[in-house]
PAZASE-6820 format. One record per residue (C-alpha): residue number from 0; x, y, z. Coordinates in Angstrom, 1 decimal, always signed. Each point is the difference from the previous one (the first is absolute). Layout:
BEGIN
<r seq="NUM" x="X" y="Y" z="Z"/>
...
END
This chain:
BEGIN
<r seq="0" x="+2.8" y="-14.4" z="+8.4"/>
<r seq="1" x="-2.1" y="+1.9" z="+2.6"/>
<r seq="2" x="+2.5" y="+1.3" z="+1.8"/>
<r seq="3" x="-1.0" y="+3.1" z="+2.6"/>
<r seq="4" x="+2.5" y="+2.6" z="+1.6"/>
<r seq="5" x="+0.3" y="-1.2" z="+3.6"/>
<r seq="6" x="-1.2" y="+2.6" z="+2.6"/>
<r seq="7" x="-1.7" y="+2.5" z="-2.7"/>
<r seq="8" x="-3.4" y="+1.8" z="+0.2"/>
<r seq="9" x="-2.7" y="+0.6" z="-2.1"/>
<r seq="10" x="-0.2" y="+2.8" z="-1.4"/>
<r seq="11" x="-3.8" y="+1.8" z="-0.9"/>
<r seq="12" x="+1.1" y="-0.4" z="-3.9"/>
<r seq="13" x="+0.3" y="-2.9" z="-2.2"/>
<r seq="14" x="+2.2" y="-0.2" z="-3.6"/>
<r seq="15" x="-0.3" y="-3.1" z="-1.9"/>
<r seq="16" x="+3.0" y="-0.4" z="-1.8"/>
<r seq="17" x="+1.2" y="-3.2" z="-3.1"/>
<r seq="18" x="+3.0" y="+0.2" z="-2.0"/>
<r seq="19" x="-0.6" y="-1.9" z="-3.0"/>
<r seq="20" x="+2.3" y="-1.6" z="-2.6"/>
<r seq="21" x="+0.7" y="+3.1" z="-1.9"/>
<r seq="22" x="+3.5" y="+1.7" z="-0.2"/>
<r seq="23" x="+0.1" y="+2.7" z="+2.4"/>
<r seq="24" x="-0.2" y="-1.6" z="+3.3"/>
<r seq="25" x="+1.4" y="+3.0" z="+1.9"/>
<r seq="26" x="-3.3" y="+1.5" z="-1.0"/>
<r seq="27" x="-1.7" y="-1.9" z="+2.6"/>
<r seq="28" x="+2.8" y="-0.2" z="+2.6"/>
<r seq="29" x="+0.3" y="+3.3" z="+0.3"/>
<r seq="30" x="-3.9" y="+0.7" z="+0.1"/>
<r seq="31" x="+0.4" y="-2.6" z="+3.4"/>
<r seq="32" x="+3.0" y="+1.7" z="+1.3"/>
<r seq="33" x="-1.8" y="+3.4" z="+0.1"/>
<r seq="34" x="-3.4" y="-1.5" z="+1.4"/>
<r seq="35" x="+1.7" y="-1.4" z="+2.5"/>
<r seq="36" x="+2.3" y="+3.0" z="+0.7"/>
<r seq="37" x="-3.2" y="+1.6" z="+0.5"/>
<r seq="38" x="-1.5" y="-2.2" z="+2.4"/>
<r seq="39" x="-2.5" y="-1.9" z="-2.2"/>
<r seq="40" x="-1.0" y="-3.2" z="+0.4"/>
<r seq="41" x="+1.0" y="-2.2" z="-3.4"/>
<r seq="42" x="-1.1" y="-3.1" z="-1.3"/>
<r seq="43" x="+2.4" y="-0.8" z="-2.8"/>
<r seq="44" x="-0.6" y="-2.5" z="-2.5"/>
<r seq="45" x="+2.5" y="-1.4" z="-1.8"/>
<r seq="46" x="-1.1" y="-2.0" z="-3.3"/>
<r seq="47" x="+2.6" y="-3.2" z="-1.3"/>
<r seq="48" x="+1.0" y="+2.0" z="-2.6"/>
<r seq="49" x="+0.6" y="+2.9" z="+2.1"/>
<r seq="50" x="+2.2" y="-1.8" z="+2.4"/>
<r seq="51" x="+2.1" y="-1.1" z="-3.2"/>
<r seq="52" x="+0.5" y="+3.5" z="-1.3"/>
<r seq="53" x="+1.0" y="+1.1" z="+3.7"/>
<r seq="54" x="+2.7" y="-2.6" z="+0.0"/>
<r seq="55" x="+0.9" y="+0.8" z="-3.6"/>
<r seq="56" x="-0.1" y="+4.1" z="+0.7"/>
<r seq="57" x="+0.6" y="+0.4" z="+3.7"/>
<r seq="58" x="+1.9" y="-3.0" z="+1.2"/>
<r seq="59" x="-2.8" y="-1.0" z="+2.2"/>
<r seq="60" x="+1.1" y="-3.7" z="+1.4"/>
<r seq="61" x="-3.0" y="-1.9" z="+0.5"/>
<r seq="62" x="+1.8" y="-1.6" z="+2.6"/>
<r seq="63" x="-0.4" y="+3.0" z="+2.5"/>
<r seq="64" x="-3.5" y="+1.4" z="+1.1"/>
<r seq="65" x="-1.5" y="+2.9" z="-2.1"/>
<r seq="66" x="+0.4" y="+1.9" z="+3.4"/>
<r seq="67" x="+3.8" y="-0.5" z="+0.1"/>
<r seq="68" x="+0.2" y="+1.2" z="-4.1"/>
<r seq="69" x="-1.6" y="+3.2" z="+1.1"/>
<r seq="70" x="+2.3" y="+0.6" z="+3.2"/>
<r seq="71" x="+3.0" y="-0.4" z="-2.1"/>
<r seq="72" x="-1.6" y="+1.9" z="-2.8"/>
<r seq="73" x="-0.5" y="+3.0" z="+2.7"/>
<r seq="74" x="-3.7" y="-0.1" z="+0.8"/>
<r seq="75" x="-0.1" y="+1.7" z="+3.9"/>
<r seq="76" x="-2.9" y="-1.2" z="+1.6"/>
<r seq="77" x="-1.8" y="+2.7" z="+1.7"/>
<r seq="78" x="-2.3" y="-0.4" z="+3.3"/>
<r seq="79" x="-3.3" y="-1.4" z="-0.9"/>
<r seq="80" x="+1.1" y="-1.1" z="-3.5"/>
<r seq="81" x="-0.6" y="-3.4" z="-1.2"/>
<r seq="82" x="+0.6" y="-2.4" z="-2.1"/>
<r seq="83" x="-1.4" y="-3.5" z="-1.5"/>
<r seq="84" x="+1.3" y="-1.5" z="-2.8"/>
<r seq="85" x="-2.4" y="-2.6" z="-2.7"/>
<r seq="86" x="+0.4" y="-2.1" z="-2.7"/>
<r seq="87" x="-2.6" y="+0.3" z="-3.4"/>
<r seq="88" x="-1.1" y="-3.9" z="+1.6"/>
<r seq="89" x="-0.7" y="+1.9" z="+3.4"/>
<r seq="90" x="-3.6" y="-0.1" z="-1.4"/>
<r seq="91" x="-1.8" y="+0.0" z="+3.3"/>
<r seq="92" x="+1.3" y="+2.9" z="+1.5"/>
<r seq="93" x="-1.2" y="+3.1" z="+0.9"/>
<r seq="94" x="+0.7" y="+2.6" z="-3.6"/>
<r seq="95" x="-2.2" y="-3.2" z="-1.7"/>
<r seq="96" x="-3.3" y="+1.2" z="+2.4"/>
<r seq="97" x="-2.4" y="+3.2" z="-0.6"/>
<r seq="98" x="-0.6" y="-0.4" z="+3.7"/>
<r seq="99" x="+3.8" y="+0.7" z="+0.6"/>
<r seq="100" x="+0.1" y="+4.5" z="+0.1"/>
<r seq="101" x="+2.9" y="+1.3" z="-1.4"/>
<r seq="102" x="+1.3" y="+2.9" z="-1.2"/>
<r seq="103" x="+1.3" y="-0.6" z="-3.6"/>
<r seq="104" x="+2.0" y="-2.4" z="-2.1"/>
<r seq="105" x="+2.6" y="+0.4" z="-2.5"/>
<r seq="106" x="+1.7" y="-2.2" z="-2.3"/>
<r seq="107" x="+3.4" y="+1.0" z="-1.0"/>
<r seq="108" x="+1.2" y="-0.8" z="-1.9"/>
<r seq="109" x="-2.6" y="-1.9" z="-2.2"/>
<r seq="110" x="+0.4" y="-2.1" z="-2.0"/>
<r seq="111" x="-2.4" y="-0.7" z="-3.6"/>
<r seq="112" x="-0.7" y="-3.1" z="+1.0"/>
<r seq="113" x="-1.3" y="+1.1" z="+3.2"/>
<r seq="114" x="-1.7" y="+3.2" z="-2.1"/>
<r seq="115" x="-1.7" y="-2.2" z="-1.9"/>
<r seq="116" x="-1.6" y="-1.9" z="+2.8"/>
<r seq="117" x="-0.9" y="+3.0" z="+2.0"/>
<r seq="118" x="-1.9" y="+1.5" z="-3.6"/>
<r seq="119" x="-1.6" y="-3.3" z="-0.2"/>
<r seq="120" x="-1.0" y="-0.7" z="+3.6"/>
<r seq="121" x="+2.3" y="-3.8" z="+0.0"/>
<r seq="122" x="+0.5" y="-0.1" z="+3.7"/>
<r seq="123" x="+1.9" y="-2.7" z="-0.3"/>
<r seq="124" x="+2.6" y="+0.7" z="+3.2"/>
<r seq="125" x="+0.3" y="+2.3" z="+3.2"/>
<r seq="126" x="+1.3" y="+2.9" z="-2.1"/>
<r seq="127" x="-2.5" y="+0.1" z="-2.8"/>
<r seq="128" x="-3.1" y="-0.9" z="+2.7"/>
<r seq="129" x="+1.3" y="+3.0" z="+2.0"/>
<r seq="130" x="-0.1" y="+2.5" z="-3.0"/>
<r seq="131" x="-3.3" y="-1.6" z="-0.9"/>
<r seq="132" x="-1.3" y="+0.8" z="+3.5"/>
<r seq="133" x="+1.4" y="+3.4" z="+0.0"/>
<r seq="134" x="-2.2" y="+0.7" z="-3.2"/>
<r seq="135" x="-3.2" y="-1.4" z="+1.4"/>
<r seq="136" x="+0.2" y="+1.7" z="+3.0"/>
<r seq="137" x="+1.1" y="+3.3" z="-1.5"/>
<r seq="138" x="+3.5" y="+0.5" z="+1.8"/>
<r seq="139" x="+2.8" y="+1.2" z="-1.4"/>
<r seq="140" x="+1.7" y="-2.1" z="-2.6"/>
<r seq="141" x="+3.5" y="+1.4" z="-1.7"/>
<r seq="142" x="+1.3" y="-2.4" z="-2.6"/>
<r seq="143" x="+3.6" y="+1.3" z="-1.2"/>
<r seq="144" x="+0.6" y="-2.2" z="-3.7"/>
<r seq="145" x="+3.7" y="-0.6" z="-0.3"/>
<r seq="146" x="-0.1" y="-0.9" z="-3.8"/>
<r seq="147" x="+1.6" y="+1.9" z="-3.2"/>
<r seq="148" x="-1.3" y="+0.7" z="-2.7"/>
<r seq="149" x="-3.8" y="-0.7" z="+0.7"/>
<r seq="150" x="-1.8" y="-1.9" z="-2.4"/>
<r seq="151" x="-3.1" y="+0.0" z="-0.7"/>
<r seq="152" x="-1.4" y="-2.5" z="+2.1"/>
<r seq="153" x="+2.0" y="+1.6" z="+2.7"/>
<r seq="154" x="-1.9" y="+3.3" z="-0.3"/>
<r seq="155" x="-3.2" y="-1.5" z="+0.3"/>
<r seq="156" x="+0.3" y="-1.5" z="+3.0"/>
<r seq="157" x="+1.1" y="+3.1" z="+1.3"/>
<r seq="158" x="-2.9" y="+1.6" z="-0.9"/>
<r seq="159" x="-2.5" y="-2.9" z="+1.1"/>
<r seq="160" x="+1.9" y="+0.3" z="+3.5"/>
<r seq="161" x="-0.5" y="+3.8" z="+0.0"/>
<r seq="162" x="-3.8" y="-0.3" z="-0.6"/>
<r seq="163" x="+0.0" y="-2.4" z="+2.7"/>
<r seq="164" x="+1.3" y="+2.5" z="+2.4"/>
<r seq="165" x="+3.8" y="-1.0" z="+0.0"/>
<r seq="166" x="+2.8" y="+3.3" z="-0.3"/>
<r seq="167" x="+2.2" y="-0.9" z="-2.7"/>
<r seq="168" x="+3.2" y="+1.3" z="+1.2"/>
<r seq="169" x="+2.9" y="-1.4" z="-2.1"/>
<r seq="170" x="+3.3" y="+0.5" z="+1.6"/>
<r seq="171" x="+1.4" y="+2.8" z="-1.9"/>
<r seq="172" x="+2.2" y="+2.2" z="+2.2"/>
<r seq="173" x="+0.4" y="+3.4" z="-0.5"/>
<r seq="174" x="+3.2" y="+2.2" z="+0.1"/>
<r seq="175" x="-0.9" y="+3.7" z="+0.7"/>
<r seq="176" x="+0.8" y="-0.7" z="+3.4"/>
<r seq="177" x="+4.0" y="-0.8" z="-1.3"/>
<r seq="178" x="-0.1" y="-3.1" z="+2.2"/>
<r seq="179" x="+3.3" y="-1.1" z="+0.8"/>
<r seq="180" x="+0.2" y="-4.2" z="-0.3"/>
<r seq="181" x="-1.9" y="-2.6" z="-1.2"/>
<r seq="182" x="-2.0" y="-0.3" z="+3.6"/>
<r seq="183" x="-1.3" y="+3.9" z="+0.0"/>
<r seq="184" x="-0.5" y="-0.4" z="-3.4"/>
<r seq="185" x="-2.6" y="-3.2" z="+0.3"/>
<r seq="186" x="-1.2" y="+1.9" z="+3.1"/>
<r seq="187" x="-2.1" y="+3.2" z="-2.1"/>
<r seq="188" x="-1.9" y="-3.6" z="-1.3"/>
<r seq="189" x="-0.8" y="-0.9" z="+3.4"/>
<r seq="190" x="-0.8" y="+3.3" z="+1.4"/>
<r seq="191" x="-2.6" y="+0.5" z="-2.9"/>
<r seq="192" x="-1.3" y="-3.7" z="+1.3"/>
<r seq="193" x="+0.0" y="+1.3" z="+3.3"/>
<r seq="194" x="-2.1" y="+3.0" z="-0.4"/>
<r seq="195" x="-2.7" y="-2.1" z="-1.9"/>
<r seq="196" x="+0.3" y="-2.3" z="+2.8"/>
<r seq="197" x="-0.8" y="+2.9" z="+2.4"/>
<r seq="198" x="+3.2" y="-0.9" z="+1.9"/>
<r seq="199" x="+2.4" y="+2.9" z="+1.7"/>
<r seq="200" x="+3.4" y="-0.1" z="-1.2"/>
<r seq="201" x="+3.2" y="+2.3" z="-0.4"/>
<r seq="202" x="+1.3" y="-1.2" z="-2.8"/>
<r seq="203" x="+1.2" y="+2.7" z="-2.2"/>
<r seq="204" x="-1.4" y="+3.9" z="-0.4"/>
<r seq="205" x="-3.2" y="+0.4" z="-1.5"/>
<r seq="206" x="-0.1" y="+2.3" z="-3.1"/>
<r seq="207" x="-0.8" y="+3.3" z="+0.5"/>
<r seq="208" x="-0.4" y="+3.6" z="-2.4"/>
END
């Protein structure tokens, strides 16, 4: 895939971002539209399964670049935003390196399969040797489980991955803001990844007494 914004600028953050095969793709799109509406530099990385459940939930055509899908999906990309774009066989690039500095990574959504690599340390691909690195070199992880109900097995891994250092955030969006469509309402999910992320956004009010 690798495919860069022609003409951006780095910006002085980072955000690793993988949208794995779980339902709830938007999850993840959205987290990439605001990053980049924000001037961040992303590194997306989409796993095989991911890319089928965009298709499937999106209407992503695999046909046209991911940077076209996010141009017709809205995304504006600010000055000094930028974007590159991996597959999970990417394996030799950057996220997979402790020497590469970034500034988090979030997985959203994530799926259990790629739960139950993270909990177990299978770095098996680009996404799971990114979260793996994240861990080892004590940056931010966010994992957001798209799975209901949890079994057992489920819950376990979450709480190996939390005593690893990863944020379990699972994408549960709130309503107390009375958000008005399906967007704002996936959007209190990604602000609450945002601010875990350290990452400025306007996405809805804040709650206040």
């Amino acid at each position: 895939m690798n495919q860069d914004k022609p003409g951006a600028t780095n910006s002085d953050k980072t955000y690793v971002v993988a949208i794995t095969g779980a339902s709830g793709s938007i999850y993840g799109i959205r987290l990439i539209k605001a990053l980049i509406e924000q001037g961040y530099q992303v590194l997306a990385i989409v796993s095989h399964a991911g890319l089928q459940v965009l298709v499937h939930e999106m209407g992503y055509d695999p046909k046209d670049s991911f940077y076209d899908f996010l141009e017709q999906y809205g995304v504006n990309f600010s000055k000094g935003s930028r974007l590159e774009v991996f597959t999970q066989d990417d394996i030799a690039s950057a996220p997979a390196s402790g020497s590469f500095v970034h500034s988090g990574m979030a997985v959203m959504p994530c799926s259990m399969k790629t739960l139950a690599a993270v909990a177990s340390g299978y770095a098996d691909n680009l996404i799971t040797r990114s979260c793996d690195v994240c861990l080892k070199e004590k940056r931010t992880l966010i994992l957001g489980p798209r799975e209901s109900p949890m079994g057992i097995i489920h819950l376990e891994n979450m709480t190996r991955a939390a005593r690893a250092g990863a944020v379990i955030l699972p994408p549960n969006p709130s309503f107390y803001t009375f958000p008005r469509n399906v967007e704002a309402l996936v959007d209190t999910v990604v602000a609450r990844t945002m601010d875990h992320l350290g990452a400025e956004h306007e996405l809805g009010p804040r709650w206040e007494s």
